[in-house]
mmJSON file of the N, C-alpha and C atoms, coordinates in Angstrom:
{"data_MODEL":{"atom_site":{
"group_PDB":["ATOM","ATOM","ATOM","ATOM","ATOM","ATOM","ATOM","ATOM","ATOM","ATOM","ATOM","ATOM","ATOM","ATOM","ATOM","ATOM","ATOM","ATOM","ATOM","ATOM","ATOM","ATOM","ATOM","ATOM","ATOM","ATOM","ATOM","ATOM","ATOM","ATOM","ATOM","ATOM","ATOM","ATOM","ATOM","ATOM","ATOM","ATOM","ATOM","ATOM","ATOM","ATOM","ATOM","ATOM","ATOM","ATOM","ATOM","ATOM","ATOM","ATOM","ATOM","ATOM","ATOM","ATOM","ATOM","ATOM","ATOM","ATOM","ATOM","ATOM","ATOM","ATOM","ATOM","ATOM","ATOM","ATOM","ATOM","ATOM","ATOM","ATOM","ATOM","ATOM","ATOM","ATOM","ATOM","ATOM","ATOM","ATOM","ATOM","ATOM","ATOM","ATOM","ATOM","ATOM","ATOM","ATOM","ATOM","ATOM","ATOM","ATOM","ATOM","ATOM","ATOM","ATOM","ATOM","ATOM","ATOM","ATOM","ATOM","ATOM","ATOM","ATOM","ATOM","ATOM","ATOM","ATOM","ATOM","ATOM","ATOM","ATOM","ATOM","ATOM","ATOM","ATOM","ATOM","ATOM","ATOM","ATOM","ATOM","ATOM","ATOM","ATOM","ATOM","ATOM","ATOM","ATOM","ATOM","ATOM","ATOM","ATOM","ATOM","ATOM","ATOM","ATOM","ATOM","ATOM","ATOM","ATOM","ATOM","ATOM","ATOM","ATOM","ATOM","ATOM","ATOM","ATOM","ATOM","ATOM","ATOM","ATOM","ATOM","ATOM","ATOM","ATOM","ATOM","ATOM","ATOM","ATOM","ATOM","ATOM","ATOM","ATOM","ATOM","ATOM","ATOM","ATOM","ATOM","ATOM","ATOM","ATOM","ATOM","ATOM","ATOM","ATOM","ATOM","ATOM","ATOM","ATOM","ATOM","ATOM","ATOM","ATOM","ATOM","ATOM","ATOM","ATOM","ATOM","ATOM","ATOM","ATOM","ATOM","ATOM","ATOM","ATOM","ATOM","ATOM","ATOM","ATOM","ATOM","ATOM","ATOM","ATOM","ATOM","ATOM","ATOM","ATOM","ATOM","ATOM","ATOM","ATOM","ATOM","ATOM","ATOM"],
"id":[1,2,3,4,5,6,7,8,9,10,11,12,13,14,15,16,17,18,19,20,21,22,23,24,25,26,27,28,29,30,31,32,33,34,35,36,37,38,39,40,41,42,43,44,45,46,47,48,49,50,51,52,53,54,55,56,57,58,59,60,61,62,63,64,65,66,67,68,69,70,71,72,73,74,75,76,77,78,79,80,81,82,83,84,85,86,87,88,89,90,91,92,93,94,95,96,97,98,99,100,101,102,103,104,105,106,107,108,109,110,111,112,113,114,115,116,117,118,119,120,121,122,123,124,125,126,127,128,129,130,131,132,133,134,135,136,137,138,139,140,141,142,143,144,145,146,147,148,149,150,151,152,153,154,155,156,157,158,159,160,161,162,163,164,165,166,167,168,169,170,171,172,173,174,175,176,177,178,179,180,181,182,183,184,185,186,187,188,189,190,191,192,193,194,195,196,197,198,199,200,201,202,203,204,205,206,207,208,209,210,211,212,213],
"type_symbol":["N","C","C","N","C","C","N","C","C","N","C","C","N","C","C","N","C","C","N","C","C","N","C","C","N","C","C","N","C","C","N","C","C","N","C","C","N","C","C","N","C","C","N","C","C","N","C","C","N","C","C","N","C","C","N","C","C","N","C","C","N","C","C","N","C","C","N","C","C","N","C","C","N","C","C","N","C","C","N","C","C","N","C","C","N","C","C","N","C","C","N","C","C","N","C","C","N","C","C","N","C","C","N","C","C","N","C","C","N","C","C","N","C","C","N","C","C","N","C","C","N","C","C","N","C","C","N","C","C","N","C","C","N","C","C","N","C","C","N","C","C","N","C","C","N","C","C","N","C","C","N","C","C","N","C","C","N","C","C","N","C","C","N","C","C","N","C","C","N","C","C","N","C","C","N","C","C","N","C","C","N","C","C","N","C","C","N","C","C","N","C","C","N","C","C","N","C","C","N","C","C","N","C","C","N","C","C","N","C","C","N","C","C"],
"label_atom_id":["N","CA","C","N","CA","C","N","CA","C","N","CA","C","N","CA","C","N","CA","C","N","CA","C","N","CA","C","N","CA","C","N","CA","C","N","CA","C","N","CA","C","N","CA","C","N","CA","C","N","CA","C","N","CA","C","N","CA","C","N","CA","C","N","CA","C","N","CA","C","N","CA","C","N","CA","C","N","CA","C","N","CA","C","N","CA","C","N","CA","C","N","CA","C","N","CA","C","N","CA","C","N","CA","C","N","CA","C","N","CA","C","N","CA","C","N","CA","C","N","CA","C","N","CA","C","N","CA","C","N","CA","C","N","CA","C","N","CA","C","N","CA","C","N","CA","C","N","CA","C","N","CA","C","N","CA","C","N","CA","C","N","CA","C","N","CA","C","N","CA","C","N","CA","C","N","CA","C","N","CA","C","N","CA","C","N","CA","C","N","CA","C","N","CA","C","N","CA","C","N","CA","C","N","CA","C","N","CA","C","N","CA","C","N","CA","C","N","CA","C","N","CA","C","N","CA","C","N","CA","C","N","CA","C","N","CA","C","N","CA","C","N","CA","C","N","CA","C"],
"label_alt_id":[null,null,null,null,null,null,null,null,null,null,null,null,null,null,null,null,null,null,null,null,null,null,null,null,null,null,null,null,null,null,null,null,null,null,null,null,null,null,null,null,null,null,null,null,null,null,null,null,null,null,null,null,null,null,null,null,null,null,null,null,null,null,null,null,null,null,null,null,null,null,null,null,null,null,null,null,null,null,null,null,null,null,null,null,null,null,null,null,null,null,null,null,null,null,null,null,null,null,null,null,null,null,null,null,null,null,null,null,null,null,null,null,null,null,null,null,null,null,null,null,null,null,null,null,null,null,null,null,null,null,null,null,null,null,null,null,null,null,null,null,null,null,null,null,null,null,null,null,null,null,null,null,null,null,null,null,null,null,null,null,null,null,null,null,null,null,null,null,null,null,null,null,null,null,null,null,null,null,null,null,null,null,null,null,null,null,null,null,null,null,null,null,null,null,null,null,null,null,null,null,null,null,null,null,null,null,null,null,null,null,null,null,null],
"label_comp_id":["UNK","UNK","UNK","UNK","UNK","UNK","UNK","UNK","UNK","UNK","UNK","UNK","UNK","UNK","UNK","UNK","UNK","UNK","UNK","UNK","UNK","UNK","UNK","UNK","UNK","UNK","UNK","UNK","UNK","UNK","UNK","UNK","UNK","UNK","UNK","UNK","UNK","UNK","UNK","UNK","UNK","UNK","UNK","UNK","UNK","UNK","UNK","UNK","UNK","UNK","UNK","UNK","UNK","UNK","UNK","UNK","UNK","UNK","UNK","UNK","UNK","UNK","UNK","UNK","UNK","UNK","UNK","UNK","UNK","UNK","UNK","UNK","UNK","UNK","UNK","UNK","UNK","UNK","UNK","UNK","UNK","UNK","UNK","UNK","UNK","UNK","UNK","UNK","UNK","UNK","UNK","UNK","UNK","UNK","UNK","UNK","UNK","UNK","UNK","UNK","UNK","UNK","UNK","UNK","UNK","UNK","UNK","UNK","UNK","UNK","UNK","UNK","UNK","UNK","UNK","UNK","UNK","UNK","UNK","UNK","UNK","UNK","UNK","UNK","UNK","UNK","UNK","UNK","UNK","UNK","UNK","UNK","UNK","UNK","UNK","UNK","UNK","UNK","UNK","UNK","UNK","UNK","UNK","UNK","UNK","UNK","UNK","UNK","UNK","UNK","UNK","UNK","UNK","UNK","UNK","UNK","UNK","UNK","UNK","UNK","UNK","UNK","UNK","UNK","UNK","UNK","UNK","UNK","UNK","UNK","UNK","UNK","UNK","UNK","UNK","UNK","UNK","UNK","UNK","UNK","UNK","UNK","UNK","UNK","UNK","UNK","UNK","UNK","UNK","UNK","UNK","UNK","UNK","UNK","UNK","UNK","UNK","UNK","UNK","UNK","UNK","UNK","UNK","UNK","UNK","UNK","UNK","UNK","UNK","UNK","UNK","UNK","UNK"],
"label_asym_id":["A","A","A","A","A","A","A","A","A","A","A","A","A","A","A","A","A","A","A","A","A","A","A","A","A","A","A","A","A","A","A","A","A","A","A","A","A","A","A","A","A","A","A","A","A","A","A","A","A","A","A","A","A","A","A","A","A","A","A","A","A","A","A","A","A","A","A","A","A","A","A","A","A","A","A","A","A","A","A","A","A","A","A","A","A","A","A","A","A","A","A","A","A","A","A","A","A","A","A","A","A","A","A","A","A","A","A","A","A","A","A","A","A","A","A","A","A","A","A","A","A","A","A","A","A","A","A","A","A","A","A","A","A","A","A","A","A","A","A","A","A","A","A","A","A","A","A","A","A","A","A","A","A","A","A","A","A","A","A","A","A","A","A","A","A","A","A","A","A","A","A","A","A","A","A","A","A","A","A","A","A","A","A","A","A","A","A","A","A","A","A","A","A","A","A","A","A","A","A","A","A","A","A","A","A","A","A","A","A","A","A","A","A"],
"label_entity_id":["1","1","1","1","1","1","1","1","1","1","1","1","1","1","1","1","1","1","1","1","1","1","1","1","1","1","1","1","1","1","1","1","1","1","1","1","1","1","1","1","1","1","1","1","1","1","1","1","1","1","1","1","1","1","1","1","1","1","1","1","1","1","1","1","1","1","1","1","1","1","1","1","1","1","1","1","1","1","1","1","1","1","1","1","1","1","1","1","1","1","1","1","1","1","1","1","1","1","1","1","1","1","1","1","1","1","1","1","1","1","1","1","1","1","1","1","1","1","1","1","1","1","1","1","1","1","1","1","1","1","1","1","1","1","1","1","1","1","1","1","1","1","1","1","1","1","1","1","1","1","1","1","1","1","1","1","1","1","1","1","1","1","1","1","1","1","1","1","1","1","1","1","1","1","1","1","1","1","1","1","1","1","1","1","1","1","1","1","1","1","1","1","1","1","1","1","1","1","1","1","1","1","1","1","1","1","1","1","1","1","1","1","1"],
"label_seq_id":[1,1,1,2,2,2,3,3,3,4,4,4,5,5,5,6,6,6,7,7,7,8,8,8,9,9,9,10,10,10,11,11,11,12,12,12,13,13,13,14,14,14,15,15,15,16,16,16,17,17,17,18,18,18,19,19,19,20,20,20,21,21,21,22,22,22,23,23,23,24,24,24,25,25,25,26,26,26,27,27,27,28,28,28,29,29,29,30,30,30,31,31,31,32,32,32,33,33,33,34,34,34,35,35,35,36,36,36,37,37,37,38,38,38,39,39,39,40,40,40,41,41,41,42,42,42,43,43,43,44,44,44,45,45,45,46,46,46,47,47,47,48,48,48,49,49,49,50,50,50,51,51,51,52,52,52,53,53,53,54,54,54,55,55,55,56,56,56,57,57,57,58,58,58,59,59,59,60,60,60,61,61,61,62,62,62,63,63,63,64,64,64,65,65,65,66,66,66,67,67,67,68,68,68,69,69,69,70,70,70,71,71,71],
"pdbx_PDB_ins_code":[null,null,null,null,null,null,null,null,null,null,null,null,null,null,null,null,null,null,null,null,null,null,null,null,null,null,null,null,null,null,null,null,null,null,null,null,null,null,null,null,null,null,null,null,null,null,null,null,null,null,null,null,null,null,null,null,null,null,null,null,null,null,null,null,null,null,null,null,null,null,null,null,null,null,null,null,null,null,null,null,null,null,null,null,null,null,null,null,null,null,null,null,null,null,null,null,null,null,null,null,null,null,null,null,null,null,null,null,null,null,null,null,null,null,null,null,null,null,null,null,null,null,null,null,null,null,null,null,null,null,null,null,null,null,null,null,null,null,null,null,null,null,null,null,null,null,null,null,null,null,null,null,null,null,null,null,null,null,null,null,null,null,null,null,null,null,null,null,null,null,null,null,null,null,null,null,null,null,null,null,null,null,null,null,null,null,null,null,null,null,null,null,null,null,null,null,null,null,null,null,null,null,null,null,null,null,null,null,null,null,null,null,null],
"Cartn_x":[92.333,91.579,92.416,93.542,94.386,94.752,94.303,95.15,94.119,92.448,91.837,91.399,91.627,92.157,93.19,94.198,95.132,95.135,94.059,93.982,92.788,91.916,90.561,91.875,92.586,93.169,93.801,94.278,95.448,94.464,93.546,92.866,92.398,92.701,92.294,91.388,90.99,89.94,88.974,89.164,88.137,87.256,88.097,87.254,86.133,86.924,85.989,85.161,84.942,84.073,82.694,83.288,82.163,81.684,82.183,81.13,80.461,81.005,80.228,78.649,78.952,78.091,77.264,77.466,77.186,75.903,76.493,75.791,74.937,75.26,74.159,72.761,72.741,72.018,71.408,71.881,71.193,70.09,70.803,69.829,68.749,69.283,68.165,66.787,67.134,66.373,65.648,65.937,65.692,64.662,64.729,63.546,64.516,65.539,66.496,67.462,66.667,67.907,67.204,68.303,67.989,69.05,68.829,69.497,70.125,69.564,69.769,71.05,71.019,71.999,73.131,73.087,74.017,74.521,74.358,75.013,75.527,75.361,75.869,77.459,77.116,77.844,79.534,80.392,81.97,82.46,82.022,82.548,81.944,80.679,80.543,80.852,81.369,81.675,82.651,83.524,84.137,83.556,82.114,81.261,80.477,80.449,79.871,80.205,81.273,81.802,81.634,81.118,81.344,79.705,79.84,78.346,77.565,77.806,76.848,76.061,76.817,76.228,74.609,74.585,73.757,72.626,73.247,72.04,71.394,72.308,71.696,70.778,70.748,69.962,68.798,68.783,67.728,67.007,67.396,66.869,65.78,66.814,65.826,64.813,65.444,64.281,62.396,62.868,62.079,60.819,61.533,61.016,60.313,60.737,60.22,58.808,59.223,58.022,56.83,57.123,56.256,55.703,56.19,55.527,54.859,55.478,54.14,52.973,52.873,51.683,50.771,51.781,50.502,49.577,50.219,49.151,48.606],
"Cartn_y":[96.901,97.868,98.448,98.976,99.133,98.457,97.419,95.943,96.033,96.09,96.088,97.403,98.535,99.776,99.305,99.231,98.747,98.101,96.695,96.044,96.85,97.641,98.074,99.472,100.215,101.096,100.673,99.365,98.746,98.125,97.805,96.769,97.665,96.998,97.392,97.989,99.141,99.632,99.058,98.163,97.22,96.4,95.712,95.156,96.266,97.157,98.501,98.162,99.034,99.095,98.235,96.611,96.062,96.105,95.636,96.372,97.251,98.144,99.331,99.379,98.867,98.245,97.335,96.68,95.334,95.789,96.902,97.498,98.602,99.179,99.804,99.154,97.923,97.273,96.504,96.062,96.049,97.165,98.226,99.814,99.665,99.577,99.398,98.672,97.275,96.313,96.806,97.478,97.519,98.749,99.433,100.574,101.695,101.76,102.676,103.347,103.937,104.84,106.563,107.099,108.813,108.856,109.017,108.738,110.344,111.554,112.827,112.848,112.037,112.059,111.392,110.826,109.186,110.147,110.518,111.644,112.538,113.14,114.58,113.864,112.671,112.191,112.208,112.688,113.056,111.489,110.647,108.821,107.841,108.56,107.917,108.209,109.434,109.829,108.689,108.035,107.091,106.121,105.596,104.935,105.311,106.167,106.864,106.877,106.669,105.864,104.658,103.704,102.453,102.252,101.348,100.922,100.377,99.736,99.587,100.75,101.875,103.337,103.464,103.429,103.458,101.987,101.076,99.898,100.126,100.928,100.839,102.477,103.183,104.667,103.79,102.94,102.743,101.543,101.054,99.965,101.217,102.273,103.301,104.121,104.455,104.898,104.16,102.794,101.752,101.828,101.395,101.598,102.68,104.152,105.325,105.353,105.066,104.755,103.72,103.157,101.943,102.503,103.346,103.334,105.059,105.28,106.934,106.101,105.506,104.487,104.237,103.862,103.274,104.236,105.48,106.468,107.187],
"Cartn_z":[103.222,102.45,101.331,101.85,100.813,99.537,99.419,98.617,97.629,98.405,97.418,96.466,96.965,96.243,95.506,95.504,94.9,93.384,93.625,92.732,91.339,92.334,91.513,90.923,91.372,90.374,89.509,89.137,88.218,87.12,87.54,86.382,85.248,83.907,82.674,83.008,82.058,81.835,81.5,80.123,79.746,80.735,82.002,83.357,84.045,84.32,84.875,83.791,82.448,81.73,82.397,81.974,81.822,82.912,84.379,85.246,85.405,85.067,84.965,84.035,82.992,82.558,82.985,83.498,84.328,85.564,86.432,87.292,86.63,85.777,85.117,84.425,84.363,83.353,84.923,85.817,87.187,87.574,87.41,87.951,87.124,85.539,84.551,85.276,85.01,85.374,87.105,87.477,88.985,88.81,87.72,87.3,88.056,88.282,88.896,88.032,86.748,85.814,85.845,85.771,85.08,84.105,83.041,81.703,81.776,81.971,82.019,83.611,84.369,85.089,85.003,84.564,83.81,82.678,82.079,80.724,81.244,82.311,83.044,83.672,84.418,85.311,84.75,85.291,84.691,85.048,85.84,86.119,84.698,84.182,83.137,81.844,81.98,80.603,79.702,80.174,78.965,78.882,79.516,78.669,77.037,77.498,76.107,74.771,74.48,73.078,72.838,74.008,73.854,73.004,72.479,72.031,72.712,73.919,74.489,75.84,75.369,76.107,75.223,74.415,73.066,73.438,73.73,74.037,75.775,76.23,77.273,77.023,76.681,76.512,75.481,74.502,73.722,74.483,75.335,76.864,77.674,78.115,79.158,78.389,76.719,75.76,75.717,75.764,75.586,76.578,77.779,79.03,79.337,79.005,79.633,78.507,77.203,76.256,77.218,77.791,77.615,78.805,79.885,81.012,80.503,79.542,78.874,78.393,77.504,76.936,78.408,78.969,80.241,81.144,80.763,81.843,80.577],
"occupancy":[1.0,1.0,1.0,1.0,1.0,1.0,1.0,1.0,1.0,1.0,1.0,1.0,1.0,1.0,1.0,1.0,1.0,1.0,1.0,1.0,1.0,1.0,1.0,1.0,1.0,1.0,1.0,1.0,1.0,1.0,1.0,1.0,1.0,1.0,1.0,1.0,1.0,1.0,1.0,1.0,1.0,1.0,1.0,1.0,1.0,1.0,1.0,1.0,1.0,1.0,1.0,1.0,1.0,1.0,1.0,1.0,1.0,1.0,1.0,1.0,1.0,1.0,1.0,1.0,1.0,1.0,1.0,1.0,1.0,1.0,1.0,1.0,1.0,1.0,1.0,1.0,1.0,1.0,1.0,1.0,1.0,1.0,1.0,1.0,1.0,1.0,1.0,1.0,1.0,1.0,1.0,1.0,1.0,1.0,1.0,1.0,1.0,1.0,1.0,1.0,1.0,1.0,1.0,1.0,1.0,1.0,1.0,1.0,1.0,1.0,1.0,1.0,1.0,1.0,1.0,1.0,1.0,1.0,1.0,1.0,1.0,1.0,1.0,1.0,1.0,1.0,1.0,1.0,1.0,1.0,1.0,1.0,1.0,1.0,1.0,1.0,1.0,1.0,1.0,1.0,1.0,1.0,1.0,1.0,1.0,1.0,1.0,1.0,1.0,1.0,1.0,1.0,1.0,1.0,1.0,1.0,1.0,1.0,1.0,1.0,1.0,1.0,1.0,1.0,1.0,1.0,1.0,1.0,1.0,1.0,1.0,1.0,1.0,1.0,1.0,1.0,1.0,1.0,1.0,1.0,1.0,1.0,1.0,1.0,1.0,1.0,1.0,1.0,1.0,1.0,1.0,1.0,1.0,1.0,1.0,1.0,1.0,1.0,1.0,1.0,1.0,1.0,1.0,1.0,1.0,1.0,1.0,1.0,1.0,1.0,1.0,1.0,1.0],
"B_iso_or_equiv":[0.0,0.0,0.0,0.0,0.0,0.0,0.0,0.0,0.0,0.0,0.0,0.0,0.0,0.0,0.0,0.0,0.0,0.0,0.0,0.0,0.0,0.0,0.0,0.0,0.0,0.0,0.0,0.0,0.0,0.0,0.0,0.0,0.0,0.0,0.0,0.0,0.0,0.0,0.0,0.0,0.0,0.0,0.0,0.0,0.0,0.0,0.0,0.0,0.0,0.0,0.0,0.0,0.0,0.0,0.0,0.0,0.0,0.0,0.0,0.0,0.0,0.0,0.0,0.0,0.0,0.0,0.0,0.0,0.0,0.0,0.0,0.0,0.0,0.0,0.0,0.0,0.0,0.0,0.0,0.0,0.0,0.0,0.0,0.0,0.0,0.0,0.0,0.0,0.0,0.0,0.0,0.0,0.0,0.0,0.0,0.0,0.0,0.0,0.0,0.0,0.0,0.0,0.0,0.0,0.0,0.0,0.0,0.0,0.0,0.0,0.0,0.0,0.0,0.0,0.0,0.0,0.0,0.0,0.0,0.0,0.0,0.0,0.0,0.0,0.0,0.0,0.0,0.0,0.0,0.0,0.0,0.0,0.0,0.0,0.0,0.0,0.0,0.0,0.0,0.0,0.0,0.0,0.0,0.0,0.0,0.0,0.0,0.0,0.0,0.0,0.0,0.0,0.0,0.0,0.0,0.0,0.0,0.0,0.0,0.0,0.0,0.0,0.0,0.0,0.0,0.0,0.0,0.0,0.0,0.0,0.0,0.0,0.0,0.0,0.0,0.0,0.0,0.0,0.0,0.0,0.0,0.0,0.0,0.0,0.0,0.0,0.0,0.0,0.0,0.0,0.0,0.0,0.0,0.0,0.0,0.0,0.0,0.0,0.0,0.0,0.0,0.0,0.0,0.0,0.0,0.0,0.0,0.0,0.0,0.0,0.0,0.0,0.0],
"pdbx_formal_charge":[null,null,null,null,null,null,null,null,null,null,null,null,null,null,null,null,null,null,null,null,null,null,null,null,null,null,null,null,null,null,null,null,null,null,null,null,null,null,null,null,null,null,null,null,null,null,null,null,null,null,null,null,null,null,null,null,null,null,null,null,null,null,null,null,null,null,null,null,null,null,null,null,null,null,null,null,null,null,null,null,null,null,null,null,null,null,null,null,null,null,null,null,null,null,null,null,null,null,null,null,null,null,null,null,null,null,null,null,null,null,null,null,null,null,null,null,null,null,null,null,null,null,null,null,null,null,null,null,null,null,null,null,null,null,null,null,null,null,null,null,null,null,null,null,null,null,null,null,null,null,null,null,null,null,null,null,null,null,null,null,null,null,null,null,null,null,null,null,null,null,null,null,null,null,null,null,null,null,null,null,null,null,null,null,null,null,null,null,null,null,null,null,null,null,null,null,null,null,null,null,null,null,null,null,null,null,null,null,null,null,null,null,null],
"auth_seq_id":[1,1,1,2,2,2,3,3,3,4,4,4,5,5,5,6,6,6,7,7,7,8,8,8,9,9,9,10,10,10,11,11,11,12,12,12,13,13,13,14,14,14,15,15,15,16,16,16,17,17,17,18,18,18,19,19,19,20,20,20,21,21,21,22,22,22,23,23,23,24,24,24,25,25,25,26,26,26,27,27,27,28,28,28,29,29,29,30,30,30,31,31,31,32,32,32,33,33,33,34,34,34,35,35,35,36,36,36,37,37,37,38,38,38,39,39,39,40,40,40,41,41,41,42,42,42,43,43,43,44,44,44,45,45,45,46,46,46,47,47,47,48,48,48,49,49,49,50,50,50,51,51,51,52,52,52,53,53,53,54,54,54,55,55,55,56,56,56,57,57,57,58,58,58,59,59,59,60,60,60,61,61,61,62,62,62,63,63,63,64,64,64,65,65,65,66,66,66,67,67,67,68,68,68,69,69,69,70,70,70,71,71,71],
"auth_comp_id":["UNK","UNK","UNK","UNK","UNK","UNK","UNK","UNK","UNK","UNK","UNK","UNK","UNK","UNK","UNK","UNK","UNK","UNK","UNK","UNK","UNK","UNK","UNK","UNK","UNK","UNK","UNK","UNK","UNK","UNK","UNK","UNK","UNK","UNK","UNK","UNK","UNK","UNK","UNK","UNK","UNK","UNK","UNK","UNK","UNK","UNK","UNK","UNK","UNK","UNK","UNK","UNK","UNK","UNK","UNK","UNK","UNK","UNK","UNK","UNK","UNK","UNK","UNK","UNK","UNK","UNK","UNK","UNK","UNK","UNK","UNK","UNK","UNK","UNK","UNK","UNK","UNK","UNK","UNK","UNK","UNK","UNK","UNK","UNK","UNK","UNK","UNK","UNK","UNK","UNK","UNK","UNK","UNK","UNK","UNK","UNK","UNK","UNK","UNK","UNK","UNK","UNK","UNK","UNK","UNK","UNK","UNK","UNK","UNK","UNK","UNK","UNK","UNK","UNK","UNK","UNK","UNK","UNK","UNK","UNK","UNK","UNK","UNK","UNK","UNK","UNK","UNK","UNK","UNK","UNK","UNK","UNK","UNK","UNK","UNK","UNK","UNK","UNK","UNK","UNK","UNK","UNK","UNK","UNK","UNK","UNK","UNK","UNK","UNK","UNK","UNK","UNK","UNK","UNK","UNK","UNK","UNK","UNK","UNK","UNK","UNK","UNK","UNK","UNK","UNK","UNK","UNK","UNK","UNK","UNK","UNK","UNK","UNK","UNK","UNK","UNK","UNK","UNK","UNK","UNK","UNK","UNK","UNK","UNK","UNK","UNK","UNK","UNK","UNK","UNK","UNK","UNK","UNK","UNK","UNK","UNK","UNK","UNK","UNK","UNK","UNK","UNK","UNK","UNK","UNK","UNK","UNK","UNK","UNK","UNK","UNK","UNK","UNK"],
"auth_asym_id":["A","A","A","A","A","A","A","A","A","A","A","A","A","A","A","A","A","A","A","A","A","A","A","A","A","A","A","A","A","A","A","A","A","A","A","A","A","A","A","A","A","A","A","A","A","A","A","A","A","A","A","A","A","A","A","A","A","A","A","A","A","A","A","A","A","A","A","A","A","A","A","A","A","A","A","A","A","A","A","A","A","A","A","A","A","A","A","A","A","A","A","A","A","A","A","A","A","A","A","A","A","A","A","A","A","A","A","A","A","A","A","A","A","A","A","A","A","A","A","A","A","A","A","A","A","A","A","A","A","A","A","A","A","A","A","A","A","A","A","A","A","A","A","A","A","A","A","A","A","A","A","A","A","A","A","A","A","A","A","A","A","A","A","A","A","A","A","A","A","A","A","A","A","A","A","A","A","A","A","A","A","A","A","A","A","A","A","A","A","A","A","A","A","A","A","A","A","A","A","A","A","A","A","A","A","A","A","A","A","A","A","A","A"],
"auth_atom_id":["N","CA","C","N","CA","C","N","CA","C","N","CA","C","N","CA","C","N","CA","C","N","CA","C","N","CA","C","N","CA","C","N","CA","C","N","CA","C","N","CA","C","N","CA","C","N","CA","C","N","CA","C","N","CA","C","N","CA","C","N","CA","C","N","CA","C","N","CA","C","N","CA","C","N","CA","C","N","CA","C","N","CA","C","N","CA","C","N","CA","C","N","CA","C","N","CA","C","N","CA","C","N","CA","C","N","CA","C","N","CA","C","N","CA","C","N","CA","C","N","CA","C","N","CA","C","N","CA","C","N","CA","C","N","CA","C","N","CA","C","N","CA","C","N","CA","C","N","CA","C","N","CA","C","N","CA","C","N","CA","C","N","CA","C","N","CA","C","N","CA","C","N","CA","C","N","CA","C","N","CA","C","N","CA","C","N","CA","C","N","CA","C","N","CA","C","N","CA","C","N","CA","C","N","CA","C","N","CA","C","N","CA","C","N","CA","C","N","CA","C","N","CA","C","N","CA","C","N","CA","C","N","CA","C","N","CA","C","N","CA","C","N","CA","C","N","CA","C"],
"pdbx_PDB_model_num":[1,1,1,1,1,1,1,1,1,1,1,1,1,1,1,1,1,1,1,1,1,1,1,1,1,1,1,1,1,1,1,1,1,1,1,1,1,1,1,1,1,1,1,1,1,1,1,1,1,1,1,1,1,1,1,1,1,1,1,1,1,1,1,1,1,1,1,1,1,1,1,1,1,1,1,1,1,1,1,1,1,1,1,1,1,1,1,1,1,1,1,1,1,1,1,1,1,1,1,1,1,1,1,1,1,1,1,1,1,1,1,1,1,1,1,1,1,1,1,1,1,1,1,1,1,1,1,1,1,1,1,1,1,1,1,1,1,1,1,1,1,1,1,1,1,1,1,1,1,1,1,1,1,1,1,1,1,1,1,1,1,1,1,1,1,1,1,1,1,1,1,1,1,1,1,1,1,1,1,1,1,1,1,1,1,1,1,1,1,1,1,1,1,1,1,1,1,1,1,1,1,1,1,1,1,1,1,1,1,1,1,1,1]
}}}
């Protein structure tokens, strides 16, 4: 257990990132986002410069549009 702690604290940021990304865009797709919690959240905050913080908020923009249209 340790080892793999280990390895997940050492790795670039950039690796984190993209998972992070990676699993966010899962939640997306899974109809499993709160964009107002995801912005609050202090683990995601150094997504938020990245540009794809911005593709994924105009992804959940999209969506929350499309499911207002429908009712």
């Amino acid at each position: 257990m340790s080892i793999i702690i280990m390895q997940v604290y050492f790795m670039p940021e950039s690796i984190i990132e993209i998972a992070s990304f990676k699993s966010l865009e899962k939640a997306i797709d899974a109809g499993m986002y709160d964009l107002a919690g995801w912005e609050r959240n202090s683990r995601l905050k150094i997504l938020h410069e990245d540009p794809k913080w911005q593709e994924l908020k105009s992804k959940i923009q999209f969506l929350m549009d499309k499911v207002m249209k429908k009712n």
